[in-house]
C-alpha positions as CSV (number, residue, x, y, z in Angstrom):
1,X,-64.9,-8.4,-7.4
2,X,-62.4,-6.1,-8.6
3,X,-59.0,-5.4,-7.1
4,X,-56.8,-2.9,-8.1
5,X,-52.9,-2.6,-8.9
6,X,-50.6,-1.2,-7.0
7,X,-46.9,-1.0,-6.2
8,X,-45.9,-3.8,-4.0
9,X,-45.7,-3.0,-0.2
10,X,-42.1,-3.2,0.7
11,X,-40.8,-4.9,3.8
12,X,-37.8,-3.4,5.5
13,X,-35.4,-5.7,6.3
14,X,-34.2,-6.4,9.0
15,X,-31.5,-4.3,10.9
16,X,-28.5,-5.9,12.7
17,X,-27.3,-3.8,15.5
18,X,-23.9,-3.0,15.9
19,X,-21.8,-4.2,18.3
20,X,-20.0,-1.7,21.0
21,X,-16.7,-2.4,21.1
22,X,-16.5,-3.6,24.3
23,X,-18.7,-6.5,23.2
24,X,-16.5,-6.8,20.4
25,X,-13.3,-7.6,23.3
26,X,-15.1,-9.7,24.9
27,X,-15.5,-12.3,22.2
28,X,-18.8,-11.3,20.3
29,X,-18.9,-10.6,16.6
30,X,-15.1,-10.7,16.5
31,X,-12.6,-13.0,15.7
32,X,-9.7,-11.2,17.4
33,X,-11.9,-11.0,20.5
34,X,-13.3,-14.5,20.6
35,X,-9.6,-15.7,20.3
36,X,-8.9,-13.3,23.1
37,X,-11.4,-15.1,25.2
38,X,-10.8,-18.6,24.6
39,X,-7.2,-17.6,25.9
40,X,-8.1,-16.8,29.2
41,X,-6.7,-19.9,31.0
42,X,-3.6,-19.9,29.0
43,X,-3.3,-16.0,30.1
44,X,-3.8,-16.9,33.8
45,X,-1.2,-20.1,33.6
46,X,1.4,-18.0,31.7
47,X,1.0,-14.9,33.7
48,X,0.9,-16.9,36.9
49,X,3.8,-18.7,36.4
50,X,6.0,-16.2,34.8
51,X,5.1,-13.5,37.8
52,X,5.0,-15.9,39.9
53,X,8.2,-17.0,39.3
54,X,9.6,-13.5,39.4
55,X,8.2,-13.1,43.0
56,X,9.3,-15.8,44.7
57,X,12.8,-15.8,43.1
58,X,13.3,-12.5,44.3
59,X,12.2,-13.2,47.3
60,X,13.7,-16.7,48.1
61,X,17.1,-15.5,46.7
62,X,17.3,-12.4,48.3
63,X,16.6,-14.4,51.7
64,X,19.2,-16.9,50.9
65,X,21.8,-14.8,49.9
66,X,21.9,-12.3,52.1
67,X,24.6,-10.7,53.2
68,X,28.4,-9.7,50.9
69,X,29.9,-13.1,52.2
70,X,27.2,-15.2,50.6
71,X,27.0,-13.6,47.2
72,X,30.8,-13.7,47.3
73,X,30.4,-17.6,47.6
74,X,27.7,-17.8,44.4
75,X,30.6,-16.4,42.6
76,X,32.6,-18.7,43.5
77,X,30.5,-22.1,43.2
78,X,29.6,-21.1,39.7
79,X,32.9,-20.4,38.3
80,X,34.5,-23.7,39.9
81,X,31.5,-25.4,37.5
82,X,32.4,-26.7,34.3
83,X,32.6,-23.7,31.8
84,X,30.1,-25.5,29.2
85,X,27.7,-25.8,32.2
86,X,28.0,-22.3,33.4
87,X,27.9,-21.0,29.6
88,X,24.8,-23.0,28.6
89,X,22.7,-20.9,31.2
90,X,24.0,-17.5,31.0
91,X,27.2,-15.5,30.3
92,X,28.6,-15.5,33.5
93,X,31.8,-14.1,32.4
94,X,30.3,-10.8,30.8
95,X,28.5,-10.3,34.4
96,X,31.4,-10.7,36.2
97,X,30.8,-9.7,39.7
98,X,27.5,-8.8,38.7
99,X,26.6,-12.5,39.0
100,X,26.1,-12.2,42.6
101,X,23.1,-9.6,42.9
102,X,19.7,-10.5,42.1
103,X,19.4,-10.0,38.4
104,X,22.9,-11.8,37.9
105,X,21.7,-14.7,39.9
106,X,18.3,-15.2,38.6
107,X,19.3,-14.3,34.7
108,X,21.8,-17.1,34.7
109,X,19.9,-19.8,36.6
110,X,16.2,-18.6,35.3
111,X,16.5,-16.7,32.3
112,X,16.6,-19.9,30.2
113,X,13.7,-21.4,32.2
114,X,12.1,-18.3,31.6
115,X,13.0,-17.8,27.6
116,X,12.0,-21.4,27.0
117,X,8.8,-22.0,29.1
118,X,7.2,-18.9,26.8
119,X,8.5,-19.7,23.6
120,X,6.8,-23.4,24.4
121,X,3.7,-22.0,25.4
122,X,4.1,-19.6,22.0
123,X,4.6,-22.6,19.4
124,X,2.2,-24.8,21.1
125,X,-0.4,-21.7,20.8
126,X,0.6,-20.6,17.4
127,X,1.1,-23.9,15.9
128,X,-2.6,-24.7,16.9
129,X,-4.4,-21.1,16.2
130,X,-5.0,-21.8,12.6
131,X,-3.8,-25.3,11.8
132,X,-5.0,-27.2,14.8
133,X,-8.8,-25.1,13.7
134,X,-8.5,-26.5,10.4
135,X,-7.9,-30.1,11.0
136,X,-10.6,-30.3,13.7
137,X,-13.3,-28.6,10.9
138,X,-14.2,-25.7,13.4
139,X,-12.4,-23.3,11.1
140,X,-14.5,-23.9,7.9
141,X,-17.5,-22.4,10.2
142,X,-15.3,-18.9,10.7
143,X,-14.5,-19.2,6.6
144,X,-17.8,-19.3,5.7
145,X,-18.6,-15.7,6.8
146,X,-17.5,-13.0,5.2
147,X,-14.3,-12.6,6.4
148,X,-11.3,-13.1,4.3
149,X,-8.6,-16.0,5.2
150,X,-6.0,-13.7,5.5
151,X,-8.3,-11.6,8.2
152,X,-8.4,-14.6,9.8
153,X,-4.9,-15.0,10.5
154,X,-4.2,-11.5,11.6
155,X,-7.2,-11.2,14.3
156,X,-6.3,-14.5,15.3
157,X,-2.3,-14.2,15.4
158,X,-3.4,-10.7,16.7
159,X,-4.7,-12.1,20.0
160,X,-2.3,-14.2,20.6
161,X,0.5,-11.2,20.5
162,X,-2.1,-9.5,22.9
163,X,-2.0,-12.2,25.5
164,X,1.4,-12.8,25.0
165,X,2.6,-9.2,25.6
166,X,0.4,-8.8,28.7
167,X,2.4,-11.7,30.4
168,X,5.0,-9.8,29.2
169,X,4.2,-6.8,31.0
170,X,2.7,-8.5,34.1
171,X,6.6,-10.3,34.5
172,X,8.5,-7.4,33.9
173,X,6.2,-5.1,37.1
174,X,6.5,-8.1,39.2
175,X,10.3,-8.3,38.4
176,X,11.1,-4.5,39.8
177,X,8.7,-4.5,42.2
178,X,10.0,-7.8,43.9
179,X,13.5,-6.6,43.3
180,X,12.7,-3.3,45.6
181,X,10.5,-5.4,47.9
182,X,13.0,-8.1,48.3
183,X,16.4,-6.9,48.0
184,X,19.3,-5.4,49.5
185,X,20.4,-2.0,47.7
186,X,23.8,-2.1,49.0
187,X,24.1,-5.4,46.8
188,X,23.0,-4.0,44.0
189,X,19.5,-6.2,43.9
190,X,17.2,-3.2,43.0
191,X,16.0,-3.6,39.0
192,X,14.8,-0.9,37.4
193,X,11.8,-1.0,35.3
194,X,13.8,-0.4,31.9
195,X,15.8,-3.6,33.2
196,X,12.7,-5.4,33.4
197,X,11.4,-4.7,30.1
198,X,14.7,-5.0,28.5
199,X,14.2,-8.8,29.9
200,X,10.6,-9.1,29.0
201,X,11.5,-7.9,25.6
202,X,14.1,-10.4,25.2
203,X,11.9,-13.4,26.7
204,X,8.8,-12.5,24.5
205,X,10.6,-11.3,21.0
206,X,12.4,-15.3,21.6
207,X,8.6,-16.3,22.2
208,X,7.5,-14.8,19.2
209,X,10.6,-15.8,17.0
210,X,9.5,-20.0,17.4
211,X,6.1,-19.3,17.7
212,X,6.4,-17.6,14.4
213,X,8.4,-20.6,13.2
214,X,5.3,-23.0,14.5
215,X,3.0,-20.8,12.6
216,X,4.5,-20.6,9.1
217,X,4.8,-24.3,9.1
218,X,1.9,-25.6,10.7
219,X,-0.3,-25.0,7.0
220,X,2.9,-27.3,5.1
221,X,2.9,-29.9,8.4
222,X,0.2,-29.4,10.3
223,X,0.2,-29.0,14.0
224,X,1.7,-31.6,15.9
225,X,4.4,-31.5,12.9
226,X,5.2,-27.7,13.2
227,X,5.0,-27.6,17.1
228,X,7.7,-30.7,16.7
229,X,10.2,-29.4,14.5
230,X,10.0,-25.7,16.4
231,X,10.0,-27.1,19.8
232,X,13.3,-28.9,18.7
233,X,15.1,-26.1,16.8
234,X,14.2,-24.0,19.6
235,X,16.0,-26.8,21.9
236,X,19.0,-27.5,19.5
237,X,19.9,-23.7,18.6
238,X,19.6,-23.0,22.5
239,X,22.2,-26.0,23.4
240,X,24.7,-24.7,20.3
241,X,24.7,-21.4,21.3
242,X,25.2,-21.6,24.9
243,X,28.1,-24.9,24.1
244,X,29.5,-22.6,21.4
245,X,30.2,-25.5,19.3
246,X,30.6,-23.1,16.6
247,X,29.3,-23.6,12.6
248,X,26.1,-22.4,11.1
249,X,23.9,-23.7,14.0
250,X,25.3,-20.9,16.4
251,X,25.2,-18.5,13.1
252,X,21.5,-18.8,13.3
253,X,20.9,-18.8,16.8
254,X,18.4,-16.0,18.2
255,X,20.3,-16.8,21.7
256,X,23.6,-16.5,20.0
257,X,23.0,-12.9,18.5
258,X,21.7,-12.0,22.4
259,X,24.3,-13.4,24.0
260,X,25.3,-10.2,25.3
261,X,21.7,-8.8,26.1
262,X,22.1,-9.1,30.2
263,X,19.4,-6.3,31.0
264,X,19.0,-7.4,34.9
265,X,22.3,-6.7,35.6
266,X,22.4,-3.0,33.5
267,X,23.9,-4.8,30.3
268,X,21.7,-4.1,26.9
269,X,22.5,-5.0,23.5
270,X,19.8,-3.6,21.8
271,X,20.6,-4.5,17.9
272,X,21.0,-8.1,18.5
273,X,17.6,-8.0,20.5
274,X,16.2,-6.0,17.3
275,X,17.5,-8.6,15.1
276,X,15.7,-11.5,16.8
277,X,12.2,-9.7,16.9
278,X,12.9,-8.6,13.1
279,X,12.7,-12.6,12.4
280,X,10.3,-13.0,14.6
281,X,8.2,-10.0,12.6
282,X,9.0,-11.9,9.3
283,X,8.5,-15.4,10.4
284,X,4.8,-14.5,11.2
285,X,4.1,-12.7,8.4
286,X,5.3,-15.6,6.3
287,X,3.1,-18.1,8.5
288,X,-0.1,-15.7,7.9
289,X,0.7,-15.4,3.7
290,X,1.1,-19.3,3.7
291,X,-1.8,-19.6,5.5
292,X,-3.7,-17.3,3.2
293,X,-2.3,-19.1,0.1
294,X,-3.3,-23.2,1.4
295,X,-6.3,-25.0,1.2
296,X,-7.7,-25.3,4.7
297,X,-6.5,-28.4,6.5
298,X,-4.5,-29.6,4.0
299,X,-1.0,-30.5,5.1
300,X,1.8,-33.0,4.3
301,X,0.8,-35.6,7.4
302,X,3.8,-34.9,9.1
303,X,2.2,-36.0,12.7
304,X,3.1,-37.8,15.8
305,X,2.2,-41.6,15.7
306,X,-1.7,-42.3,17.0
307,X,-2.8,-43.6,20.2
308,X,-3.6,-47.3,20.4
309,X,-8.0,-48.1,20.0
310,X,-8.0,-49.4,22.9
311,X,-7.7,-45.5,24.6
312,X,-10.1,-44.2,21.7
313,X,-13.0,-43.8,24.1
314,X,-15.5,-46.5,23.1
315,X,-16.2,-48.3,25.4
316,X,-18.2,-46.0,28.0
317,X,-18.3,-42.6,29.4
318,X,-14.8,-42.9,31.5
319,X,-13.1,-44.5,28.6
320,X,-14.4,-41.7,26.1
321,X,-13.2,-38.9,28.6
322,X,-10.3,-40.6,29.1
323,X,-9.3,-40.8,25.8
324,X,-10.0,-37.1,25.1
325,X,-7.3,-36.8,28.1
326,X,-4.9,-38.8,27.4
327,X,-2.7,-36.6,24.8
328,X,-2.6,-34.2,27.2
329,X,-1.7,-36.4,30.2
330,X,1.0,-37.6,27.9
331,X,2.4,-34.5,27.4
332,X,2.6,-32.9,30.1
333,X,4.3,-36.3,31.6
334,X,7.1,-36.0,29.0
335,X,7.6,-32.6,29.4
336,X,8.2,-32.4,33.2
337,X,9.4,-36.2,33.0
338,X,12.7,-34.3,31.0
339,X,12.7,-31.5,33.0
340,X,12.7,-34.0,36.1
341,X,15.1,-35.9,35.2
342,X,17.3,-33.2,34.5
343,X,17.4,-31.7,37.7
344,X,17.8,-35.3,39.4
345,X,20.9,-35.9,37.6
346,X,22.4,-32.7,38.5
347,X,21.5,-32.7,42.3
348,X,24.4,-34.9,43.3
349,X,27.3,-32.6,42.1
350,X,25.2,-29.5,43.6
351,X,25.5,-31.2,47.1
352,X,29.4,-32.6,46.3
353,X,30.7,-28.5,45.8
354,X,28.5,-27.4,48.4
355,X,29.8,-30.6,51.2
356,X,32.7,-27.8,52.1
357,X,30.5,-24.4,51.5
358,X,29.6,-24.2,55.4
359,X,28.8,-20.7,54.9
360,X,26.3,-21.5,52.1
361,X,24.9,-24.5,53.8
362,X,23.9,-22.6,57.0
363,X,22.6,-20.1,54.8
364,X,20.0,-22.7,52.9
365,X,19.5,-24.5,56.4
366,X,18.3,-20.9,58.1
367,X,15.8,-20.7,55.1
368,X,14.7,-23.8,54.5
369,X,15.1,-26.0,57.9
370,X,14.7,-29.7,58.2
371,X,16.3,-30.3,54.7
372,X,20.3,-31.8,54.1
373,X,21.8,-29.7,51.3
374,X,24.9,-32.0,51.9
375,X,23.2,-34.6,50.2
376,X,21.2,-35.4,46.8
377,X,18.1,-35.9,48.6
378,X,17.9,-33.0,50.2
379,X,18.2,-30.9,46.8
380,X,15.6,-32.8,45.0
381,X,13.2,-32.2,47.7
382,X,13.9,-28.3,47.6
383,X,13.4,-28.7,43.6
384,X,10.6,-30.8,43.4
385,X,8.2,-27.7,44.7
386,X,9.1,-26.2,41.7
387,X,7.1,-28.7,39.9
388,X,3.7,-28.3,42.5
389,X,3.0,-25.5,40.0
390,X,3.4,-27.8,36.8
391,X,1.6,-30.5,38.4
392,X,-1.6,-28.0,39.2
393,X,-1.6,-26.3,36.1
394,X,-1.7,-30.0,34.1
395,X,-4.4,-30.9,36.3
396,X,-6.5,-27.3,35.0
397,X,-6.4,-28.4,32.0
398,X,-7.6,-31.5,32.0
399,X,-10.9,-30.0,34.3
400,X,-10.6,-27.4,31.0
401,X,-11.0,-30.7,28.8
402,X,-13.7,-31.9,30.9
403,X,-15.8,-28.8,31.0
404,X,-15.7,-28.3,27.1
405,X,-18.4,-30.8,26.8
406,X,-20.8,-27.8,28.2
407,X,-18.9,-25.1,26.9
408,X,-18.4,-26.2,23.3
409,X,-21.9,-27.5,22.9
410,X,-21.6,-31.1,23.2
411,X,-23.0,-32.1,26.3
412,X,-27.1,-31.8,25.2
413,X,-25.9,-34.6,22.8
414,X,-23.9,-36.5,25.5
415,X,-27.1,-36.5,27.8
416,X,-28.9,-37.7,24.8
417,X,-28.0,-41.7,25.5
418,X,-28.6,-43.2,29.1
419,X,-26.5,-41.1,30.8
420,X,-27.5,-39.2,33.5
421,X,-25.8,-35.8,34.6
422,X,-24.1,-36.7,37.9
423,X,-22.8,-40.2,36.1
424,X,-21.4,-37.3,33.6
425,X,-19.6,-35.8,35.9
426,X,-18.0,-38.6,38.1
427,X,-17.2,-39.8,34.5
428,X,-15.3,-36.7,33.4
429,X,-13.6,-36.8,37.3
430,X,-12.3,-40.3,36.9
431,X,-10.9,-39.8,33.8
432,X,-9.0,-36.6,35.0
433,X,-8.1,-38.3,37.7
434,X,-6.4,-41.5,35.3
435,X,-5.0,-38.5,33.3
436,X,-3.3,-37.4,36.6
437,X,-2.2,-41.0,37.4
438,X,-0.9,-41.2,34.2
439,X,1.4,-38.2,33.7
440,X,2.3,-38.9,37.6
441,X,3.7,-42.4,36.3
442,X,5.7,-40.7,33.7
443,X,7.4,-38.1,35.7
444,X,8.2,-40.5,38.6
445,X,9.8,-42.8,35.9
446,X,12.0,-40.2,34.8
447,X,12.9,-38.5,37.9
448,X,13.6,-41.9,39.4
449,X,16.2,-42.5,36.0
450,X,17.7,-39.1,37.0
451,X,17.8,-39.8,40.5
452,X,20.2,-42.8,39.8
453,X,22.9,-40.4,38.3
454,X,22.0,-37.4,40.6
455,X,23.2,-39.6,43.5
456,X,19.9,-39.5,45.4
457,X,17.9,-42.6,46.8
458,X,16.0,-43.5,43.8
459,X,13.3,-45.4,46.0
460,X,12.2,-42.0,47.7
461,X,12.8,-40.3,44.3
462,X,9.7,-42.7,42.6
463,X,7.4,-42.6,45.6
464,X,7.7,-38.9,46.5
465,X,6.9,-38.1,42.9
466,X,3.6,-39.5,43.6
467,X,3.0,-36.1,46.0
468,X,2.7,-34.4,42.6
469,X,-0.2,-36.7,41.9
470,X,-1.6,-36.5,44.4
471,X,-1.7,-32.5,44.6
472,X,-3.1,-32.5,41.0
473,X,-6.4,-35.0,42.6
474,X,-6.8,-32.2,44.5
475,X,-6.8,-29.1,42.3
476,X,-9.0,-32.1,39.7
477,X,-11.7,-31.7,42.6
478,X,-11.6,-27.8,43.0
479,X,-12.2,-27.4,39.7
480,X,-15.0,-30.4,38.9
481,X,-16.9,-29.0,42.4
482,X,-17.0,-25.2,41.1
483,X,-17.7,-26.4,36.9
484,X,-20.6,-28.7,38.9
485,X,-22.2,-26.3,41.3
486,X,-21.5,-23.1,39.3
487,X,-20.1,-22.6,36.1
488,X,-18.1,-25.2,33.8
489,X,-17.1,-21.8,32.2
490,X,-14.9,-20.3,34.9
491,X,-13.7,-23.8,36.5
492,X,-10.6,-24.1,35.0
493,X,-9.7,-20.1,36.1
494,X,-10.7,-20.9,39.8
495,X,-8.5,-24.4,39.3
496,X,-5.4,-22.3,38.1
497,X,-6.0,-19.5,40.5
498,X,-5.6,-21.9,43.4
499,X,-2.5,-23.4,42.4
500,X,-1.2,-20.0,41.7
501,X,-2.4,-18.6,45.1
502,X,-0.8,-21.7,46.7
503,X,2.8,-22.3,45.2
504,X,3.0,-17.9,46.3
505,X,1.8,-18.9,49.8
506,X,3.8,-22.2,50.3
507,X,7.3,-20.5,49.1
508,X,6.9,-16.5,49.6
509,X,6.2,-17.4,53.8
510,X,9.0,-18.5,54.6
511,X,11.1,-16.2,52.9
512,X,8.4,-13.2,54.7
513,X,8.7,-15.0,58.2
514,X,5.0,-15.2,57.8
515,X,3.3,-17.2,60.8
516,X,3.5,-20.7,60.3
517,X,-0.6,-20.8,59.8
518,X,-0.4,-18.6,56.8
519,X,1.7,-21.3,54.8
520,X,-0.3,-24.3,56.6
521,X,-3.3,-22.4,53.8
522,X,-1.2,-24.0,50.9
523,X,-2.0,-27.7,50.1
524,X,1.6,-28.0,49.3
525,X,2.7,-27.7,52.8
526,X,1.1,-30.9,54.0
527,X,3.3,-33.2,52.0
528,X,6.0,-33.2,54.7
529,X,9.1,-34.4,52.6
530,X,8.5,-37.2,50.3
531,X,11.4,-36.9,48.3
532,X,13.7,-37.9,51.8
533,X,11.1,-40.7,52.4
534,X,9.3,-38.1,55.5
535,X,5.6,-38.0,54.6
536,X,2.7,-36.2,56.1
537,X,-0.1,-38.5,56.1
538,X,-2.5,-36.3,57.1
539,X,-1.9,-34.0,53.8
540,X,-2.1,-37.1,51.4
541,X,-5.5,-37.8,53.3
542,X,-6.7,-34.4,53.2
543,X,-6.0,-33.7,49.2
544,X,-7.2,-37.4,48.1
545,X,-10.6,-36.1,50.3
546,X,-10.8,-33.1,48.5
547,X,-10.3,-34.9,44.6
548,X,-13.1,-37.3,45.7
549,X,-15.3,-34.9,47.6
550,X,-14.7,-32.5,45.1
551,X,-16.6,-34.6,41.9
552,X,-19.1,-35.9,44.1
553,X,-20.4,-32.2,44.6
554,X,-19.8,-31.1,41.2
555,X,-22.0,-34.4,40.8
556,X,-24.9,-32.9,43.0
557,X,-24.4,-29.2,41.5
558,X,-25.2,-30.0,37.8
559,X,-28.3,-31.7,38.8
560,X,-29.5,-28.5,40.6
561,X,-28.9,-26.6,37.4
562,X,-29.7,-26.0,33.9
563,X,-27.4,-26.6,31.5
564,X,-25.5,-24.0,29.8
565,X,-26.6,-23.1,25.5
């Protein structure tokens, strides 16, 4: 049998379609998008807080402060301060009787709250983008396609500019449009929008200027090295500039160079805020050529010391998801343990100038009845609902831990041993729930130690810190009940859009005269006041039902479901 020659038949190959762009945004086929995705939460938590913020300031301070009389008094009160104190927030002398409107006000008590919170979140962000990838080994996957290391970087620092930038823009509409909603004209209250985005420029180019710091040493120290080392230059040059203790320390100060950048109040110094994002501009292009120049994962060890192996996670399905919490419960226990104690020790000598400010005190007492602001307790409990919002967003990301055993991949391998799906998830609960004890533990401790020089009664300090806690159980359930019956994918979101939707309802009501049933919707209001030793019993039951109710549904949903690929 004869067969005869012929050219080969040749098989196409295969065709790859292209992606739309739109698909690209969304997170498929690009780095810059995927990035873009996997920032969602920290998008909603940044824009929530930083809008947030700007809505109920305006609102609560233009209710306070309402009339000529009462600004007159702010003046006052803050220049009988110390002038280190008064400098290290804002420069009240270059307002001068600007301080008393809004934008005065809020720049010299917020603005630093506002500047430092999003150059955290930056160096946190950027110091993990690349080096945090690397250590962990997820980032040799992304190196292994045909995209350059240097590509890398830029889609990657690329998205996080994007998010950052859209906070941005979020915080500077909210800022005019509260300012119009909320204040009084005649007192000059009203910001305009080129106001607002001289401020949002300011906050974000002082964002971008550690961030970039973080970034171009996190390939030398790695991550938890380069987010140390920024965190505390940002910390040390914001403390030398605003003491003016003078030398090379102020010299290199990014709030130094805008000291005279006031934009809420009118007052712009452009160049200096140019210089900052100039740095900022060269800072992260250094971080992106070092990167591009290093081994991946290959640092100096410059880390933070290692948890004990007893926390490690081996010894069952709590201790494991436990010990994937505990860094984070850690940290966010320290970082609102400082910011606690801070506060404590400064409440005292708020209530001592205001014990002959009858004016002022009537003023605070028409807004916010039931509380004392002639004593230290009564301050600390008006502050503490400034850290709700903390409390709720620590407690999303630790759900956000506990639902990236679906949403990373893991959890076909975690079901692979004798563990059933339901014992998964009351597993994953509990240990957010320890996480939640435990950063509720720190921040008591410390607000308790500032409570001893703030004057207040250091008893009702420790045990109404435990309301903080105890909110987080709650927002813990909300999220494990929606990852369980719906989607681990969009739990966290729904967890941080509930503690955003309540810290808006629980402080914009009163300032609105809202009916009292609108803020009775905010968990938050069921507290009563713990940090005076007043407790609402009903509202500790009611969120402790929802933590527990809320796993042991999440429990019944995954069964009812297939598991996500």
């Amino acid at each position: 049998m004869a067969t005869s020659a012929g050219t080969p038949r040749q098989v196409a190959a295969p065709t790859i379609p292209r992606l739309s762009l739109r698909s690209r945004l969304v997170g498929l086929g690009s780095i810059y998008g995927k990035t873009i995705r996997d920032s969602r939460l920290s998008f909603i938590i940044a824009a929530g807080m930083l809008g947030g913020l700007s809505l109920v300031l305006s609102a609560a301070i233009g209710t306070v402060f309402p009339t000529p009389q009462a600004r007159l008094e702010i003046d006052r009160l803050v220049r009988t301060m110390p002038a280190s104190m008064v400098n290290l927030f804002g420069n009240a002398t270059l307002m001068g009787p600007k301080l008393g409107t809004l934008g005065g006000y809020m720049t010299w008590k917020y603005g630093a709250l506002f500047a430092l919170g999003t150059g955290l979140w930056s160096i946190l962000a950027l110091s993990d983008t690349l080096a945090g990838e690397a250590g962990r080994g997820s980032l040799d996957f992304v190196a292994a396609a045909p995209f350059g290391k240097r590509r890398i970087a830029l889609e990657k620092l690329a998205a996080h500019l994007t998010v950052l930038w859209l906070a941005m823009a979020v915080m500077a509409v909210l800022l005019s449009v509260a300012s119009n909603a909320f204040g009084d004209a005649s007192l000059g209250d009203r910001i305009p929008l080129i106001s607002s985005v001289g401020f949002a420029l300011w906050v974000g180019f002082i964002a971008m200027c550690f961030g970039g710091l973080a970034l171009a040493l996190a390939p030398l120290l790695g991550r938890a090295g380069s987010a140390g080392v920024a965190g505390i230059a940002m910390v040390v040059l914001w403390i030398a500039s605003g003491l003016d203790v003078g030398g090379p320390l102020v010299t290199i100060s990014p709030f130094y160079w805008t000291a005279n950048h006031v934009p809420l109040v009118g007052i712009y110094d452009w160049p200096g805020l140019a210089a900052v994002g100039i740095v900022a501009i060269v800072l992260l292009a250094i971080g992106v050529e070092v990167f591009t120049r290093r081994d991946l994962g290959v640092t100096a060890g410059l880390s933070l010391p290692g948890l004990p192996k007893q926390v490690l996670g081996v010894h069952g399905p709590i201790s494991r998801a436990f010990g994937d919490q505990l860094p984070r419960a850690l940290a966010w226990g320290i970082g609102m343990g400082l910011m606690g104690a801070l506060l404590a020790s400064l409440v005292g000598s708020f209530a001592h100038q205001l014990s002959g400010e009858t004016t002022l005190i009537r003023t605070f007492n028409a807004v916010f009845p039931g509380l004392d602001f002639a004593t230290a307790g009564g301050w600390l409990q008006l502050y503490v609902s400034l850290f709700y919002i903390g409390a709720g967003f620590a407690a999303t990301t630790f759900v956000s831990k506990w639902t990236s055993d679906e949403t990373d991949g893991r959890l076909e391998e975690v079901l692979s041993v004798p563990l059933s799906r339901a014992r998964w998830v009351i597993s994953g609960g509990v240990a957010a729930i320890l996480s939640v004890v435990a950063m509720t533990v720190i921040v008591a401790l410390a607000i308790g130690a500032g409570s001893l020089a703030g004057g207040a009664t250091t008893g009702d300090a420790l045990l109404g810190s435990a309301s903080l806690g105890i909110y987080a159980i709650a927002i813990v359930g909300i999220g494990v009940a929606v990852g369980g019956v719906w989607r681990t994918s969009i739990a966290a979101e729904v967890a941080a859009l509930v503690v955003i939707a309540t810290y808006l309802v629980d402080l914009l009501a009163p300032a609105l005269k809202a009916p009292d049933w609108v803020r009775q919707l905010a968990l938050t209001a069921h507290f009563g006041e713990p940090m005076v030793g007043r407790w609402d019993a009903a509202g500790v039951v009611a969120c402790l039902a929802i933590g527990a109710g809320g796993i042991l549904l999440g429990a019944w949903g995954v069964t009812r479901r297939d598991i996500a690929r």
